[in-house]
Every structure is written in structure tokens, then in C-alpha cells.
C-alpha positions as CSV (number, residue, x, y, z in Angstrom):
1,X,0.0,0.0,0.0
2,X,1.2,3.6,-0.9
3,X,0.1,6.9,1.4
4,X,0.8,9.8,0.2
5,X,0.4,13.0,2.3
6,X,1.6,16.5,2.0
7,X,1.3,16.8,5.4
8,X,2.0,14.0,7.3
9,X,1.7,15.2,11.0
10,X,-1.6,17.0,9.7
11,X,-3.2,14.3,8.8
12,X,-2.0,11.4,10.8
13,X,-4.6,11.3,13.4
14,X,-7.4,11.5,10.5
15,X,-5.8,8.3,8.5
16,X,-5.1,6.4,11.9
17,X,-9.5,6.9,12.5
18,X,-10.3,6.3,8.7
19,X,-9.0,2.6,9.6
20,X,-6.8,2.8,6.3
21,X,-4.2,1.8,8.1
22,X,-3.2,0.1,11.5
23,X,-0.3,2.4,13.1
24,X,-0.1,0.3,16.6
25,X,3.4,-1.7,16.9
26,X,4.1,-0.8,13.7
27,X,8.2,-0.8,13.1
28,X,8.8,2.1,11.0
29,X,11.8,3.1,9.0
30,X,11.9,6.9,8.9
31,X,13.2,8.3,6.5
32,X,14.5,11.8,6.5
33,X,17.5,12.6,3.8
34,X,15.4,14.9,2.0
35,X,15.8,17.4,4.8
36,X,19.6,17.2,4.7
37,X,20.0,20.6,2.5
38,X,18.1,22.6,5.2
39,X,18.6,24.1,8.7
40,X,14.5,24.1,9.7
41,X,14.0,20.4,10.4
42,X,11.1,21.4,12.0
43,X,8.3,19.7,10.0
44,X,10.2,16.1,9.8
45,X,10.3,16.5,13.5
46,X,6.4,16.9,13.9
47,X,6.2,13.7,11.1
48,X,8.2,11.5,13.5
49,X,6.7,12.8,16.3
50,X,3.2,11.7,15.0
51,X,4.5,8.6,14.1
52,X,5.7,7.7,17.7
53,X,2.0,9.6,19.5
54,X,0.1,6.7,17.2
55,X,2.4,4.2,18.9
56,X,4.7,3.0,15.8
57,X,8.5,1.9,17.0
58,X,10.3,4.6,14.9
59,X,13.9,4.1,13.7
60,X,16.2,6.5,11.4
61,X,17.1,5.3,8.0
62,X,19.5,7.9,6.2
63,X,19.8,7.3,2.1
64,X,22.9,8.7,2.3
65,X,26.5,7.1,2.2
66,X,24.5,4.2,3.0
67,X,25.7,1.3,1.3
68,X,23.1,-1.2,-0.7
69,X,23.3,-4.5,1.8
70,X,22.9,-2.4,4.8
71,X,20.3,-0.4,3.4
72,X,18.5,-3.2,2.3
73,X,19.0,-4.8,5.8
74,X,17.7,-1.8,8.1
75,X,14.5,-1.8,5.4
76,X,13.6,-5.1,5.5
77,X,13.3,-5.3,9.9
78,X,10.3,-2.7,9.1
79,X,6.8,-3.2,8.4
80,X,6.7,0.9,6.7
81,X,8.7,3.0,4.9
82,X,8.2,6.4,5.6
83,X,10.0,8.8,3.5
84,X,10.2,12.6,4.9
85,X,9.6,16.3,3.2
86,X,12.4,18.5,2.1
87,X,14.3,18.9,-1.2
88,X,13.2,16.2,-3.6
89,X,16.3,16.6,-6.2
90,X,18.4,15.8,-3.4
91,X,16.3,12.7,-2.3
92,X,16.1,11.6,-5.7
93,X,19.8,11.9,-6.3
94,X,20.3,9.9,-2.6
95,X,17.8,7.5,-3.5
96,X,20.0,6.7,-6.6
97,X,22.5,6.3,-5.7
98,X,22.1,4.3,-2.4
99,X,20.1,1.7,-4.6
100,X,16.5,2.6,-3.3
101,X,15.7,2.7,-6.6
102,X,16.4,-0.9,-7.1
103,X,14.5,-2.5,-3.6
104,X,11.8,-0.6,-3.1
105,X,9.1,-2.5,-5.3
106,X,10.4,-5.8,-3.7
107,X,10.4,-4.4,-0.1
108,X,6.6,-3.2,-0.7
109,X,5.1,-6.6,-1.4
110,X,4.8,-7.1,1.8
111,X,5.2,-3.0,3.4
112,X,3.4,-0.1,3.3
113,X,5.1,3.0,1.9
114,X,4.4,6.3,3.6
115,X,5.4,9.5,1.5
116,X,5.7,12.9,3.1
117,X,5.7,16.0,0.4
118,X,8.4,15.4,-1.1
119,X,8.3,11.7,0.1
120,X,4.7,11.6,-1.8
121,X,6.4,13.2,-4.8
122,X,9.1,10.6,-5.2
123,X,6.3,8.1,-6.2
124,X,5.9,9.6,-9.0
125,X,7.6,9.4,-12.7
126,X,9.8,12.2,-12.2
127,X,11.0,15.3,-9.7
128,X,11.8,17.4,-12.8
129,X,9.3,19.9,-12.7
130,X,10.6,20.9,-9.0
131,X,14.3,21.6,-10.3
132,X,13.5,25.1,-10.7
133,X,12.1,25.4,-7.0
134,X,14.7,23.3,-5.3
135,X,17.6,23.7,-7.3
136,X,18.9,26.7,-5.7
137,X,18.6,25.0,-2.4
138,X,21.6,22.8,-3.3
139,X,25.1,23.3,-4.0
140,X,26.3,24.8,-7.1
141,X,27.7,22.2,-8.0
142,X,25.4,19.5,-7.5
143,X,24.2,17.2,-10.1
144,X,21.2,14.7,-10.6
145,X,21.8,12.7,-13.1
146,X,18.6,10.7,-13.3
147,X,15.5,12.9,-12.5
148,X,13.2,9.9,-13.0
149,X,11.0,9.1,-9.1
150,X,9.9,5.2,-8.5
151,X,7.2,5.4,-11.1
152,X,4.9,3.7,-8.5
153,X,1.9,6.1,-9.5
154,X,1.3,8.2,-13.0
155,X,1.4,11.3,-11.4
156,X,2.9,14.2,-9.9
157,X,1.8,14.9,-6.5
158,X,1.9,18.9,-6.1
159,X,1.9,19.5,-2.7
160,X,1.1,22.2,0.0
161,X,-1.8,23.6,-2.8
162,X,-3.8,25.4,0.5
163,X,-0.6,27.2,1.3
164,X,-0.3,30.6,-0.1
165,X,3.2,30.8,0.0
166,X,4.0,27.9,-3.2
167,X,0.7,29.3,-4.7
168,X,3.2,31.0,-7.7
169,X,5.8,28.4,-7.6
170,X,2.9,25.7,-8.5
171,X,1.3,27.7,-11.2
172,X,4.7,28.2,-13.0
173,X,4.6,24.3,-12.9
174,X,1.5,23.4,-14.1
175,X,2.4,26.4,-16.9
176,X,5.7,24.2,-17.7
177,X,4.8,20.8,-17.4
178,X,1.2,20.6,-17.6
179,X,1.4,19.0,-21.2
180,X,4.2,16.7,-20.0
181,X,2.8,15.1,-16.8
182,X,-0.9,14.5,-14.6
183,X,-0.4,16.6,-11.9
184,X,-2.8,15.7,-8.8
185,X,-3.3,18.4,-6.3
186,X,-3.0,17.8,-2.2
187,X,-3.6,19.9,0.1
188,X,-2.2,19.8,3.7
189,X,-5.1,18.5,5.3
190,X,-5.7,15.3,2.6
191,X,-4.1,12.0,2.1
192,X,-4.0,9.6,-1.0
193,X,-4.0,6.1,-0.8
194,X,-2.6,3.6,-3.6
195,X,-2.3,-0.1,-4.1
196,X,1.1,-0.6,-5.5
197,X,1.3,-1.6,-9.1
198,X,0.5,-5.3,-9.9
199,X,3.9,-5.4,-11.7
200,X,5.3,-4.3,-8.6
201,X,4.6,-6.9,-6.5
202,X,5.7,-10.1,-8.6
């Protein structure tokens, strides 16, 4: 099962009562390399936080310099995968290269994946109508070579639409890319949920 939120820690309570999902004794792996460009970790914080109130046992899984056996290791003693907000050129480029990419559909016959804005985004087929927005979060001379998400869903999820402050930044990407990919809207207080792809779980 896929959840996608733009908001997690807004709308946690709300899935835990719609009965979507069971939270209880749930071992999450928490995800939270998308963050790593920024000083305000605030928002990840509440996410985790959330997590922990609804009585999951919550553990830190970071993309980066992680190598592909241990990643694959730490992933597999969960029952979810929650992946974090924050820059999603950088998580893409992390979840590249730490082989993410590569386990993910196998790891989620049998998991649920949570996705946190730019979590939710990573689903998915592509982050490149953010590189405009978080490109000039990162280093000048950073590089992501393969824009491409985990093409578990046909669509873009454009979060954060009942926030004011991205209100120009999403219509200059529905301007852009709007004949190029199906953009689905969430706002802050709403959660998708997905089965994962049939070819996915063979």
C-alpha cells in the first residue's frame, strides 16, 4: 500500500480513524534525507513525532552514504517506509544512488510506503518539474543525473496547494509541465492512498 500526504503530521490522526491503516506496533523506518540541504527540520520533527504519538516503534534510516546491503537490511526489519519532506532533487539523487531505486518494489510486497511531500512526490515518474524550486537549495555544483522518481503512480503529486506561499511556484509548474505530466493536487489537510502496481509486487 502507498500513502501519500503532503502533510503528514496534519493528517495522521485522520488516517489512523479512517481505519486505512493500523499504526499500533508498527516498526517504521523513517526516512529523513530529504531534509539534509536545510537548517529548519522542524516539519520532519512533527512527522516522527506523529509517528511515535500513534504508537509505531520509529527508527532513522538515512539514504545517504548508506551502502546497498545495509540499506536493504535496516529496510527489511520494518513493516513501513516512511519517507520525509524537504528537497526532492536531493532525495532523488540519494535514492540513486544508495540503490533505493532498485529494492523498493520488492520491499513493498509485503510494506506499506508512507510519503511525506516530497516523500509523496518521489512516487511519482519524475521530480523534474521541482528543479526550478529546489535547485537553488543545493550546491552549485550538485548534479542529478537521473531525474526519474519510483514510477509507483502516473502522477505528480503537487503538494502544499492550500498554502499561499508555493501558490506562484505551482502555477509556474503546471504552466511548464502541464502537457508533459498529470499533476494531482493535495492539500495539507488530505491523504492519498494507492495499491502498489501489480507489476510491482511479482
Amino acid at each position: 500500500m502507498l500513502v501519500l500526504t503532503s502533510s503528514f503530521s496534519t493528517v495522521s490522526k485522520k488516517l489512523c480513524a479512517s481505519g486505512t491503516i493500523v499504526f499500533g506496533g508498527k516498526r517504521v523506518a523513517f526516512i529523513p534525507t530529504a531534509s539534509d540541504p536545510y537548517k529548519d527540520k522542524s516539519y520532519v520533527i512533527k512527522d516522527r513525532r506523529s509517528l511515535v504519538k500513534l504508537g509505531c516503534d520509529v527508527f532513522d534510516v538515512d539514504l545517504k552514504n548508506k551502502k546497498e546491503e545495509a540499506l536493504m537490511l535496516a529496510l527489511e526489519s520494518a513493516d513501513t517506509i516512511f519517507v520525509a519532506g524537504g528537497n526532492v532533487l536531493y532525495l532523488a539523487d540519494q535514492m540513486h544512488k544508495s540503490g533505493f531505486t532498485k529494492m523498493i518494489r520488492s520491499l513493498l510486497i509485503q510494506r506499506t510506503y508512507i510519503g511525506s511531500s516530497a516523500g509523496s512526490i518521489l512516487l511519482g515518474p519524475s521530480v523534474r518539474p521541482f528543479f526550478e524550486e529546489d535547485r537553488g537549495d543545493l550546491p552549485k555544483d550538485f548534479v542529478l543525473s537521473d531525474d526519474r522518481g519510483l514510477m509507483l503512480v502516473d502522477y505528480v503529486v503537487l503538494p502544499h496547494t492550500n498554502n499561499q506561499t508555493y501558490l506562484e511556484v505551482d502555477q509556474k509548474i503546471l504552466k511548464g509541465f502541464a502537457d508533459k505530466f498529470h499533476f494531482v493536487k493535495l492539500k495539507d489537510d488530505e491523504f492519498l492512498v494507492e495499491d502498489v502496481p501489480a507489476t510491482h509486487k511479482q
